[in-house]
Structures are given as structure tokens and as C-alpha cells.
N, C-alpha and C positions, 0 to 999 in steps of 0.2 A: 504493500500500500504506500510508503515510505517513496518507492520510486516511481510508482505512478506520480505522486504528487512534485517530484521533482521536473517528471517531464512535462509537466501538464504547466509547470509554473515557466520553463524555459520555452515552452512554445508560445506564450502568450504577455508575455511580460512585455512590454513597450520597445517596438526596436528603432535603435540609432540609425537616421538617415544622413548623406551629405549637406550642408549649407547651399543654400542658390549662390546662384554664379551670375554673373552678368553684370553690364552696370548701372542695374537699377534697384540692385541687392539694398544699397544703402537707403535707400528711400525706403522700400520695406521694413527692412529693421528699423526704422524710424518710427514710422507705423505699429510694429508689435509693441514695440515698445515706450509709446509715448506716455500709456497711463502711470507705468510705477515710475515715469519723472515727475507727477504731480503732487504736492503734497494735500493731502490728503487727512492731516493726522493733528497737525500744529494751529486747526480754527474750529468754532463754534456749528452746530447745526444751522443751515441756512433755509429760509423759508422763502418760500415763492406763491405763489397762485397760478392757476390754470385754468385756463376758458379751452373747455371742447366742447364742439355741436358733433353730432351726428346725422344722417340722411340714410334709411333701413328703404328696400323696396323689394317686396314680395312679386319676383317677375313670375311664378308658378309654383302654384302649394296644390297639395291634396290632402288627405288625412292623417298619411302618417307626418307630417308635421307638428303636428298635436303631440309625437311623443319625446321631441325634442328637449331637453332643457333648455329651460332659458324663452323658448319659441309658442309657447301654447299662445300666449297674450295677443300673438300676430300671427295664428294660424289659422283664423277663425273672425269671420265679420266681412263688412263689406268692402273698410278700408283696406289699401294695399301698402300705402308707405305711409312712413314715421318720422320724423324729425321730434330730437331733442335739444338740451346744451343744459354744462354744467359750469359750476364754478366753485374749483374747490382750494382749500389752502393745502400747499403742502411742504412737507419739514423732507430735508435731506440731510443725513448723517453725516459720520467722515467716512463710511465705506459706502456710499451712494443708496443704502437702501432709503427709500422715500416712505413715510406717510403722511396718506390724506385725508385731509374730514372736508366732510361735504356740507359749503356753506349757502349753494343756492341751486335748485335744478329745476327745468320745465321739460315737457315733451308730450307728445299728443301718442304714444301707448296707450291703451284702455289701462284703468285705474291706475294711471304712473308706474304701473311696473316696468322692471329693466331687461332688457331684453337681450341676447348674443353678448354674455358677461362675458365668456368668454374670450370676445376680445381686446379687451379692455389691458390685458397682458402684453399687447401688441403696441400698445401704444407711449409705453417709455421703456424701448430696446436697449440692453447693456451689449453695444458693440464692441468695446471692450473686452468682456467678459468672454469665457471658453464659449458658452450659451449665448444666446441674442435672446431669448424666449424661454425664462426660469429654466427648469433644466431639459430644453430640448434647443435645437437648429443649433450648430455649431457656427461661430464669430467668422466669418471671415478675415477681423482684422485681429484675429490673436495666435501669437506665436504657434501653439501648440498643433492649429489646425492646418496651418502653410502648404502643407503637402496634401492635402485634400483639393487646392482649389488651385487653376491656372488661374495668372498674374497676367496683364500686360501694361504699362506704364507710360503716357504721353507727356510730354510738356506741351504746356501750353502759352501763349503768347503774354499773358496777365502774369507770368512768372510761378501761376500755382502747376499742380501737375495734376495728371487725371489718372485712376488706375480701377483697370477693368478686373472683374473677377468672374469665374464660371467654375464649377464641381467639377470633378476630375472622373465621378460615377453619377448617375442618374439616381438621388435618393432624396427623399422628403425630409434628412434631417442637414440640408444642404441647402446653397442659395445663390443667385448670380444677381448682378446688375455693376456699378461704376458708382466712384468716393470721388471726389475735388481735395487735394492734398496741399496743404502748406509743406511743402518740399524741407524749408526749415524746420520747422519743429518736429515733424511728424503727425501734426494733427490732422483729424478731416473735418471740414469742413460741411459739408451737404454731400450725404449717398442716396443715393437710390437700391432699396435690396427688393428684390421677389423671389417668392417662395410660394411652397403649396403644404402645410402640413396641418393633419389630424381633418380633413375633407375642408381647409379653409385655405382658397388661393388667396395671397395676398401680395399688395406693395404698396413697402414705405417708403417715403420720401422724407430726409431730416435733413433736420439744421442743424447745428451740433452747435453746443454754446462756446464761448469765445475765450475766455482765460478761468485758468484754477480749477475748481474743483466742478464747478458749473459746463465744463467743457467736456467732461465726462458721459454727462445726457444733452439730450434733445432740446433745445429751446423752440423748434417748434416739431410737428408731425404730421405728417397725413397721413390715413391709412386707407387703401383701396381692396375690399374685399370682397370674392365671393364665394358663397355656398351652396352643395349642390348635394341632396340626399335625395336616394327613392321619387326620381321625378319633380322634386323639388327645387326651385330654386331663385334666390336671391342673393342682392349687391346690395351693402352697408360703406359707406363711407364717413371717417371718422378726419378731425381735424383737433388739435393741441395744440395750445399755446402757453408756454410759460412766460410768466409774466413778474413786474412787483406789484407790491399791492395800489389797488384803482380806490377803491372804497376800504375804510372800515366794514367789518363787522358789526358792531354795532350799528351805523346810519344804513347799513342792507336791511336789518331787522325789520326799521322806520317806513323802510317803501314796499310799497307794489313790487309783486315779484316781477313781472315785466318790464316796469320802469327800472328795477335794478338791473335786470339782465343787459338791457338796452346800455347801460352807464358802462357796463364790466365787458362787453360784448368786443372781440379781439380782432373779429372778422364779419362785415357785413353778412346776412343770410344770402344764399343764392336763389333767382326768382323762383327757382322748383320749390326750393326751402320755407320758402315765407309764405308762397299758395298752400302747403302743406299746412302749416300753422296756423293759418286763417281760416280755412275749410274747418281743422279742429276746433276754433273758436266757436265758428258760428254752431258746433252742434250742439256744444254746452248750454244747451236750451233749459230753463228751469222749468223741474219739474209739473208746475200749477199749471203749464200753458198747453201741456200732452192732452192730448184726448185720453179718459178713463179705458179703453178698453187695448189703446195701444201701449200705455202704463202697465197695463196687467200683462202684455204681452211682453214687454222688456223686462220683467222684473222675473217671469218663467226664464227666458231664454238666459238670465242673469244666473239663475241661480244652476239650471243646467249647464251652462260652457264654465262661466267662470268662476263658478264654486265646484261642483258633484265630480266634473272633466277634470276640472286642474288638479284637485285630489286626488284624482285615481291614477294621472297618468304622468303627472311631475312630483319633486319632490317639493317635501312640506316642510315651513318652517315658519316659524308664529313667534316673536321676538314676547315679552311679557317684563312686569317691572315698572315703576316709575323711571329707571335710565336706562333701562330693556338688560338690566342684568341678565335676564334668563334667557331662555330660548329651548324649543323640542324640535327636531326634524327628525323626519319620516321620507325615509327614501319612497318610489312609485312602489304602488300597490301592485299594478297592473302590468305592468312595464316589463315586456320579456326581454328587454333590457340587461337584466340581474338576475341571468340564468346562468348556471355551469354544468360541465361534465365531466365526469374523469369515469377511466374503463370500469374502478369497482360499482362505483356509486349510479353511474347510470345519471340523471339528469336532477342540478339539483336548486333547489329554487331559495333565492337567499333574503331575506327584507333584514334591515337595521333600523332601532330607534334611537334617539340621541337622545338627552337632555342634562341640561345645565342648568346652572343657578351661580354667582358671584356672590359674597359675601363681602369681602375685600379684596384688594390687591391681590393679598397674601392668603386667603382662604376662597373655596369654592366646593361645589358640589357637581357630579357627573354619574348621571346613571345612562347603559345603555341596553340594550336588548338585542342580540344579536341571533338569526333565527336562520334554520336552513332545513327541508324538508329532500328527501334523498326518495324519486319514484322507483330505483331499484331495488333501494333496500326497505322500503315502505319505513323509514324512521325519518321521526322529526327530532333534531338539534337544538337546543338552545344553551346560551351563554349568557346571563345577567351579572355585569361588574355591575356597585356601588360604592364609588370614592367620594370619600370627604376629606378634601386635601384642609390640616389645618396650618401648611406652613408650606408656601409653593418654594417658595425660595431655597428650599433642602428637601423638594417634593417628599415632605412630609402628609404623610395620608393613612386614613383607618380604610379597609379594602374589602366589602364583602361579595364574596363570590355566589351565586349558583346557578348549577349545571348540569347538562347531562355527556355524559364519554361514550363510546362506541359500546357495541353490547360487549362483552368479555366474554371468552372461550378459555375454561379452564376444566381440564380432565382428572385433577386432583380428586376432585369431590367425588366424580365415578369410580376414581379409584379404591377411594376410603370406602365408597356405599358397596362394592364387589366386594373386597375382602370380608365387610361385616354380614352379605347378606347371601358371597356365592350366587349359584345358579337357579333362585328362587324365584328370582323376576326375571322379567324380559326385556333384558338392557335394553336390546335395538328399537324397543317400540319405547321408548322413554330417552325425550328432547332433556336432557340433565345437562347437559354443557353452555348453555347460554344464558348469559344474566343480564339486566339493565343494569346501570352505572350512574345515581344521581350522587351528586355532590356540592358540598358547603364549605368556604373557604372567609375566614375572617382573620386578615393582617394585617400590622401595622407595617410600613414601610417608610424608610429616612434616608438620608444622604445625608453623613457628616460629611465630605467635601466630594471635591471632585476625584478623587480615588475611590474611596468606602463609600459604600452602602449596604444598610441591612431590612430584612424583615424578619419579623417575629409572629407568631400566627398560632391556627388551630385549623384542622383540617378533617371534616366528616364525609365519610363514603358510606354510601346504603345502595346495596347491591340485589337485587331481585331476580330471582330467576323468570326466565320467561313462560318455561312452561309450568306455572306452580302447582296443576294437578298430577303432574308426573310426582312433585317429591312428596307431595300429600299421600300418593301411595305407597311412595316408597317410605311412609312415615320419618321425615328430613326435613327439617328446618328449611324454607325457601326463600330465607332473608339474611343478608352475612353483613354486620358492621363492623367499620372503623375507626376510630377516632385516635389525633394523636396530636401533639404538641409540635411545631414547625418551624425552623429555623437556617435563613439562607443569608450567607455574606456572599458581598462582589467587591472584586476587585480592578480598578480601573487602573493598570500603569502609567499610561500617559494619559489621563482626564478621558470622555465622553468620544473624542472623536481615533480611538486607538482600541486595541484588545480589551476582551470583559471578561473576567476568569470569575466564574460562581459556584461558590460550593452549597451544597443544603442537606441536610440533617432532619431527620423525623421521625419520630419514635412512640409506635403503639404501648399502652399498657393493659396490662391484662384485667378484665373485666368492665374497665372504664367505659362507660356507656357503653357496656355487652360488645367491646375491643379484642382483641386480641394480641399478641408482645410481638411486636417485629421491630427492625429498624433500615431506616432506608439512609443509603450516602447516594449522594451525586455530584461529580462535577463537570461542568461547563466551562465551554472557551469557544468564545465568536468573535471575528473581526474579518470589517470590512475596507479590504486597499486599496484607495482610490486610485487609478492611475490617469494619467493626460484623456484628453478627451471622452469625459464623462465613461471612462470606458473603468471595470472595477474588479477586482477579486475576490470574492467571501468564503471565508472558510469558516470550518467549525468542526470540533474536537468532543466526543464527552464518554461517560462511564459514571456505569453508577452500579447497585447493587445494596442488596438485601440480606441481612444480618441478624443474628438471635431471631430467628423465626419460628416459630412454634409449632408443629402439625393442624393447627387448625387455622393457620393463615392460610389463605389459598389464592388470592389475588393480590397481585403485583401490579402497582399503577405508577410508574414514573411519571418527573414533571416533565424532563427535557426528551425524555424520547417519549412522543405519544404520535398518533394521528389527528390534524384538526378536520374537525368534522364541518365548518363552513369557511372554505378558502375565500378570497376575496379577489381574487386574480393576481397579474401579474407583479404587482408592489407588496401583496402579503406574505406570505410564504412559500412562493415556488421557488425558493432558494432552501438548503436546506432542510428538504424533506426528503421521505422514502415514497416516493409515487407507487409500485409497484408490491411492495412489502403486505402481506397476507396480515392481516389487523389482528389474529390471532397470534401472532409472532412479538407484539408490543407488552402481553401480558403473560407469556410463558418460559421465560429464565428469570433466574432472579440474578442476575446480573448482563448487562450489555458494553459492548463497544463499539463507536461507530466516528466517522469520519464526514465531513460532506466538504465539497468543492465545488464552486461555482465563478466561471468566466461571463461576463458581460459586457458587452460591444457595441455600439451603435451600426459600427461597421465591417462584418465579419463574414461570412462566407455568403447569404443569398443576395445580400445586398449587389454583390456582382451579377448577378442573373437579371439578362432584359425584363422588361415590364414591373414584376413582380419583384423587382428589390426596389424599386421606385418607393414603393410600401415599408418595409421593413423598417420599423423604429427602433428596437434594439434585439440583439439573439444575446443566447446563453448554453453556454457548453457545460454539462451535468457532470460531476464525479463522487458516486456513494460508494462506502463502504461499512461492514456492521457484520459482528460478530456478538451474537447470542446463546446459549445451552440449545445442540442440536441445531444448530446454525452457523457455523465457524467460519466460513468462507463466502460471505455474499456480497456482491457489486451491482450497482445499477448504474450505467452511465444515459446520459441522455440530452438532447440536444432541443433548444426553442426560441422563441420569437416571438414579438407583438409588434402590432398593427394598430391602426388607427379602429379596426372590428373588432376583431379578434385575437388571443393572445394564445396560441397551441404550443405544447413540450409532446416530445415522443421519448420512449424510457424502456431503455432492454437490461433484463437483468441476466446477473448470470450466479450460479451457484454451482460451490467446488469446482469452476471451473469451466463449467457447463452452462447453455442458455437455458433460462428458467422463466423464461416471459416477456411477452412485450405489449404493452400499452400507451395511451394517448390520454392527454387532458388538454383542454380549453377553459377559456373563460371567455366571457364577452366583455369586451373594453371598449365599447362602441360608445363616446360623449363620456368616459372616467373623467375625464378631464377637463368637462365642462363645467 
């Protein structure tokens, strides 16, 4: 195992290329390197204001539009386009992250909702940055990505210089267009980029600001987009202007929201713009002046589209609080959206509930509900955390768990009921090996710094067999508990963003609440190696095992090797699992050892293939290994990718040497990221 993981690390690790040649090398490097001459570190957060309008125009919808995020509001009615504009204050750091609070907005969307938030991401690009697009589209003008993209370089007559770029492969985490370059500094000036990703064509046009820290983003923007789903589609065009402050805050409060708009306004409306807006005016007819029977009419179709529809088929989310402390969201009801598949489970359907509460800064509350029904194996899932963090700042929290785990398969019990009862019964016609798994989990959890942290806890298992008329004959108890006292340190050597080494400690006693004596160790070790280009390594180590165990313990539940019974797709945990692994294999040795390795790339092997690497947003190259009692020799390797739809892994195993399986999993990633 030792040398697999050597080769697997020398095939994938970041390889050294030549330097460009030529003589426009030095203008490049100029360009990579202009942002770390900026200081960035020795001033104050800087605040600005921004005025952006938008222009949304539905050129062709049908129904499934409706299942979009963000889109129901303008899926449905008789309008086709939208015009808004905002105006909001915003704070930039010393490492350019920005926030904004929103101090004025109009728009003609039915009930002021927002519409395509999604792109709202798009509209202060860190070009800069490895990303252009939080962590997707790779920079053009940053070092690391160079060899990704042809260069070519003009001078121009005004003394600046002009330089083109274009992908080196046809892939959507890639982008062409042309920068205006200060030859001297390296700075750009105004680019133009276009790109197509996650089903949104786009192009920006920027100004980039002119000295310091301010030059880093955009001082203005445009965005020209379009989208195109299931016969759908429409063009949104977005405009940003940074600015300094036009008004107080205060004297905005004082006016008319249009009269303020008008004052803060950065960019006249254009004639399509302001017909849009006026048409909206004139329909906000007051209510007194409707005819009675066309009132009853709007007020049906009100509560059908944009109450019963929006419920069923977007997600929910209901802000609460005098300063909206709170909040619940409900992902879609209805929404096959948030379906998955894997070869054991057969097809499986997942909803999440959220909810929050604030107390302070420093305190808060989060319960969630976490739910997944499995049509192969006819079992329903669920996962309830309840935290009450009383100390965020040392994510200090009291933590109560409950659950339900996969059903467990354990032949001990048949074992013990043969010996005591021989050939009296009729083993084969008696389902004895399968039990449900619920469980209760209440711990305290701290971080004394960024190295330590611990939890301390208690941990109840209630085990049920499935067939309870079988043990009722076989006169057997058809209920087995546990309860035991629960204790995990971690250790962080280099703080949060390096390796996590956890040990944990848990220890049944005998009779306590009808327990049994065992004890479990475990230890854990995960880390994730970032390398260049969003591209990363994760690994993960553990072993654990079961100690002073008694003949009437009969189930084994580790924490760190189990199966999760609701995946969530590609950012959950299809790193470090066993896809392929028999569920009855998690609960029958009382010790394990296992290994996992995973490579991910934006840009790795399909991404080369016409059409269909066009697609490809990142792959990942699988390497499992696990050794169990009656299991010494098992490997699963396996290979996947997502998509702007879908996210598929393929996984072949092999045992003692031998192939022992092979299977498939998906998920739908279709708007995750909306």
C-alpha cells in the first residue's frame, strides 16, 4: 500500500515547466506579478459605494423554468423582462474580500424578489486571483495558470500595450478575450474576458481601478449574459459602478426611493430600461380601483404560483427576529433536482432543513434535519444535529445528536442462539441477523486554540432486530443496548489549514442502562494538499479497535469508518469513502485498517477529449485500501468527475488480489451552485 501511495503521489504532484521565451516575457511577468507589489497590509478598510442596474429578458421559457433557482418569480406571468438597480455601501479589506449592505434597491420582479443571484458573483472578478469566479474559471493573468493559455502581445501607438489570450484546451473552466496593459507597471487596465460556465455564457468588460489597493478590482463592470436550459432561454445584462459616497445614508432615508435613486444613479437608464420601469409603474394600480371579481381572480392565481408553486419547487427560506436573527430553509420538496444513486442503494431521495437562531456575536443556535429515503433498500435515513454554540470564538458548543445507521448484520447472536439451542429450530427460516441502528449523541465540544481541541460526551445505541417474531420464538431478547461515556482529542500541527490527527476513547459499563463492558480506540488522520491550480490531494489514515469486550457485546459501531447513508454529492464525501464495500463489512471485526487517497484536477484526462471535456469541471482519481478480520487484502480504486448536471465516480474493487466488483455513483449537481 506504502508504494502505491508513492507512485500515485509522483504521478500527480505539480510538474516543472520551462519559462516563456521571447521578448514579451517581461511584460508578462509584469502582469503575474503586479498584485504582490501592492501593499496591501500597511492601510485601513476602504469603503466605497456601488450603483448597479440590471436588464433580465425572458426570450423563451416553458415550464420547466419554474424549477430553477432563483427563476420561478420570472417564469410565470405575462411580463417578459425586468429591470432593476441597487445601491449598496461597500467595505474592502487589506486582502480585497469586500462587504456589502444594501442601502437602496428598486426593480419591477413581482414582489421584489431577486432573481439569477447567481450572478451576482460575476460581477467583482478577482483577476488576480488563481480563480476569477470564487473557486472556479482559472485567472488568466496569474502566474500559476500561464501554461494553460496562448499569449500574444501588441504595442500600441498611446504607449500602452495590448495582450490577447485564448485556452490552450476547449474547457469551461477557461476563458479568452484581450487586457490594455501599462507596459510599466504591469497593471491592466480594461479587459474584456468571455467564458461559458455552469450553463451561463458570459462577458465582462472592466475597468480596473487606478492606484493601490483599489486597483486590484473593478471600478466599473459590465456583465453580458446568457442562459439556456430545457428550451429555455434568456439574456440579463448587469452594469457596476464603484463609486464614493453621492449621499449620506441618513438624507437617503429622508427621500423617495426614486428620487434617491435618481440622485445616486451612475448611469442614465437605457430607452428599453426606463419603458420597462414605466410599464411596471403604471401597473401598481391600487387595489380599490380593481373590479371585485378580477381581485378574486389575482389573489387565486397569487396564492397558486407564488405561494403553493414557489414552495414546492424552490427552496425556502423565511428570515424571523426583530434584526432577522433567525432564519429556517427548506430545500425543494418536489424538485428531482436532489436525487442520487449509487449501485447499492438504488435511487435515493434527499431533503435538508436548516434553522438558526443568533443570540450574540458569540452565541447561537443551529438545528438541522437531514433526510434520505433509499427505493432499493426501502429504508428511510435521518440525521438530527442540535448545537448551541455558547462560545463561537473557541467553537464552543453542547451537540445533541439523533439518528438512525444502516441496519447491522451480525452472526454472533446466531451463533450464541445454535450453541444454546442446536438443531431445535429452523435456523434458515429465521431472519436473526439484521437489526435497526437508532442512536443519541450529546457532547460538548471546545477548541482551546488552534492546535487542541476536544469533546467530551455520552453516546446511546438501541438496536432492534428487524424480524422481532423470529427471536420471540426463538425466546431472545430482540433489543440490545449501549450506552457509554465518550471522549475525542484532535490535534492540529500547523493550525486549521494542515493535518488533523484524532484520537477517541469510549467505554461501555456493564449494566448501565442495560450496557454492556467494551471499549473502543480510534485514531484519525486527514489532510488536504492544496496544490497550484485549484488542483489538491487528500489523504486519510485511521485504525481503530475494540477492547475488554465481553460475550454479550455483539455490535461494533465505529465513528471514523462507517457508511453515510445521505451523500450530498460531489463536495460531501466522495473523497474518502468505501463506495463498493459490503455494509456488513463496517460492523464485523472488531478492529480495522484503512487508507484513502484522492487526486483532484480541474484539468486531467477527459478534459482532452472533443466536445465532452468542454464540460468537465473537475475529475478525481480514487485510491482505497482496508484491512478488516476476514478481510486483509482489499482495494478499491476509482476514477470521476462533475459537471455542471451531473457528478459520476466508477469504483472497481479488488480482493486478495482479485477483482471483487465494480460499481457506479452519481449525484445531480444540476444549479448546486446556484
Amino acid at each position: 500500500m506504502v508504494r502505491l501511495w508513492g507512485l500515485f503521489i509522483y504521478l500527480f504532484m505539480p510538474l516543472q515547466t520551462d519559462a516563456m521565451v521571447g521578448k514579451d516575457t517581461d511584460l508578462l511577468d509584469k502582469v503575474f506579478g503586479y498584485a504582490a507589489h501592492i501593499d496591501t497590509t500597511s492601510h485601513d478598510s476602504i469603503v466605497k459605494y456601488s450603483y448597479q442596474k440590471f436588464f433580465i429578458s425572458t426570450d423563451r421559457r416553458n415550464f420547466t423554468l419554474l424549477a430553477v433557482p432563483s427563476l420561478y418569480a420570472i417564469a410565470h406571468g405575462d411580463t417578459r423582462q425586468f429591470v432593476g438597480e441597487r445601491y449598496d455601501r461597500i467595505v474592502f479589506d487589506n486582502t480585497i474580500q469586500s462587504e456589502a449592505g444594501q442601502i437602496l434597491e428598486i426593480n419591477s420582479i413581482p414582489h421584489h424578489r431577486r432573481t439569477l443571484t447567481t450572478l451576482l458573483k460575476y460581477l467583482m472578478p478577482r483577476i488576480y486571483h488563481v480563480t476569477l469566479i470564487k473557486d472556479h474559471i482559472l485567472s488568466p493573468f496569474h502566474r500559476e495558470n500561464k501554461k494553460l493559455y496562448k499569449y500574444h502581445v501588441y504595442h500600441l501607438d498611446n504607449g500602452n500595450a495590448k495582450i490577447t489570450f485564448k485556452p490552450r484546451i476547449d474547457n469551461t473552466q477557461l476563458v479568452r478575450g484581450a487586457a490594455i496593459i501599462d507596459p510599466g507597471t504591469g497593471r491592466v487596465i480594461e479587459t474584456e474576458i468571455s467564458g461559458e460556465h455552469d450553463m451561463i455564457r458570459f462577458r465582462l468588460t472592466l475597468n480596473m481601478g487606478k492606484e493601490g489597493l483599489m486597483s486590484l478590482v473593478p471600478s466599473f463592470c459590465r456583465l453580458e449574459s446568457k442562459f439556456a436550459f430545457m428550451g429555455n432561454k434568456l439574456h440579463a445584462n448587469y452594469s457596476v459602478f464603484l463609486q464614493d459616497s453621492i449621499l449620506s445614508q441618513d438624507s437617503i432615508k429622508t427621500m423617495p426611493q426614486d428620487v434617491a435613486m435618481e440622485l445616486v444613479r451612475a448611469e442614465p437608464l437605457a430607452p428599453a430600461e426606463q419603458a420597462v420601469m414605466d410599464e411596471y409603474q403604471e401597473r401598481q394600480t391600487p387595489q380599490d380601483t380593481i373590479p371585485r371579481a378580477e381581485r378574486k381572480k389575482n389573489i387565486a392565481k397569487t396564492i397558486l404560483w407564488d405561494y403553493v408553486g414557489d414552495k414546492l419547487i424552490n427552496r425556502i427560506r423565511s428570515d424571523f427576529g426583530n434584526n432577522k436573527q433567525g432564519y429556517i430553509r427548506i430545500d425543494p420538496l418536489l424538485n428531482p433536482l436532489y436525487l442520487g444513486y449509487s449501485s447499492r442503494r438504488g435511487v435515493v431521495y434527499k431533503q435538508k432543513i436548516r434553522f438558526s437562531y443568533v443570540f450574540s456575536p458569540n452565541s447561537d443556535l443551529f438545528l438541522e434535519l437531514r433526510a434520505g429515503y433509499s427505493f432499493k433498500q426501502h429504508l428511510f435515513y435521518y440525521n438530527i444535529p442540535l448545537e448551541f454554540y455558547y462560545n463561537r470564538k473557541h467553537n464552543g458548543a453542547i451537540i445533541m445528536e439523533l439518528g438512525n445507521g444502516n441496519r447491522i448484520s451480525t452472526y454472533e447472536i446466531i451463533n450464541a442462539m445454535k450453541m444454546e439451542y442446536g438443531d431445535s429450530l429452523k435456523w434458515d427460516n429465521l431472519k436473526l441477523d439484521l437489526f435497526k441502528d437508532t442512536y443519541l449523541k450529546l457532547l460538548n465540544t471546545y477548541d482551546v486554540n488552534d492546535q487542541f481541541s476536544f469533546e467530551v460526551g455520552m453516546l446511546y445505541h438501541k438496536r432492534e432486530a428487524v424480524d422481532k417474531e423470529a427471536f420471540r420464538m426463538a425466546n431472545r431478547k430482540s433489543t440490545y443496548n449501549t450506552f457509554s461515556p465518550y471522549l475525542s482529542l484532535q490535534y492540529r500541527p500547523t493550525g486549521w489549514r494542515g493535518p488533523i490527527l484524532t484520537l477517541d476513547y469510549e467505554r461501555g459499563y456493564e449494566n448501565f442502562l442495560k450496557s454492556t463492558v467494551y471499549e473502543r480506540w480510534e485514531f484519525d488522520g486527514s489532510y488536504i494538499h492544496p496544490l497550484s491550480r485549484i488542483r489538491s490531494i487528500s489523504m486519510r489514515i485511521g485504525m481503530g479497535l475494540y477492547t475488554n469486550r465481553d460475550s454479550k457485546q455483539y455490535f461494533l459501531d465505529f465513528t471514523h469508518f462507517r457508511e453515510n447513508n445521505i451523500p450530498g454529492g460531489w463536495r460531501d464525501d466522495w473523497s474518502g469513502e468505501f463506495e463498493l464495500l459490503s455494509s456488513e463489512w463496517y460492523n464485523a471485526s472488531r478492529y480495522y485498517l484503512r487508507a484513502n487517497m484522492t487526486y483532484e484536477s480541474p484539468l486531467l484526462l477527459l478534459t482532452h477529449t472533443p466536445w465532452i471535456g468542454h464540460f468537465i469541471e473537475l475529475e478525481r482519481i480514487y485510491v482505497s485500501g482496508l484491512s478488516v478480520k476476514d478481510l486483509s487484502n482489499y482495494f478499491e480504486f476509482g476514477y470521476g468527475f462533475t459537471t455542471r448536471w451531473l457528478s459520476i465516480a466508477t469504483f472497481v474493487a479488488m480482493r486478495e488480489g482479485k477483482y471483487d466488483g465494480f460499481g457506479c455513483k452519481f449525484g445531480v449537481e444540476l444549479f448546486r451552485k446556484w
